[in-house]
Steps between C-alpha positions, in 0.01 A plus 500: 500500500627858402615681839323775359194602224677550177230766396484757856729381733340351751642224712363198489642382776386678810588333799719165587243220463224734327387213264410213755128644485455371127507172648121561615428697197591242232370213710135706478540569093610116520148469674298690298650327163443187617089575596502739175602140274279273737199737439591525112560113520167408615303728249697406251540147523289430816587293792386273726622366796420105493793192532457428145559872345854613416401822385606675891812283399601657221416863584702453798799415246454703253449785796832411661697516134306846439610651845859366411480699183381814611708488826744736394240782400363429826801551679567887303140578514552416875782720531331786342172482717719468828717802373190706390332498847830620684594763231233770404562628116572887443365608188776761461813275593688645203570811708429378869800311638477171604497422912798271556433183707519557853574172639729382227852360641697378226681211708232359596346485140626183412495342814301191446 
């Protein structure tokens, strides 16, 4: 990931550890795929849930290779939701300066 926004500046990494909360928010876009293709699934091709249907079967599979797929624009769209709600956007950043991160020690940025 860029250290900073190619386009105004702004860093993108505010704080040591600022990214753990996209855990929560891809695991709930990871959710909400997964009811979005079980609803779609069911209208679609419809579903029942006795022993000798495989349908639930193979949405679950084809589910699990879809969420494989799309697991990397989860994990930027992710990124961009969690940076959006701790970053408000300035409409004139071109001539406003940029805040510099507070709570930014650079030794302790790689410090996994």
């Amino acid at each position: 990931m860029n250290k900073e926004c190619p386009s105004c500046g702004q860093a993108t990494e505010i704080e040591v550890g600022f990214y753990y909360g996209t855990g929560y928010v891809s695991y709930g876009l990871s959710v909400a795929f997964s009811v979005a293709t079980f609803i779609a699934w069911k209208v679609l091709i419809g579903m029942t849930f006795s022993v000798d249907d495989d349908r639930m079967l193979y949405w679950m599979a084809t589910n699990i290779t879809l969420l494989i797929i799309v697991q990397p624009i989860l994990m930027r769209l992710s990124r961009t939701l969690w940076l959006g709600w701790f970053v408000s956007y300035e409409e004139d950043w071109k001539s406003n300066p940029i805040e510099e991160p507070e709570r930014v020690v650079e030794g302790q940025m790689n410090n996994w």
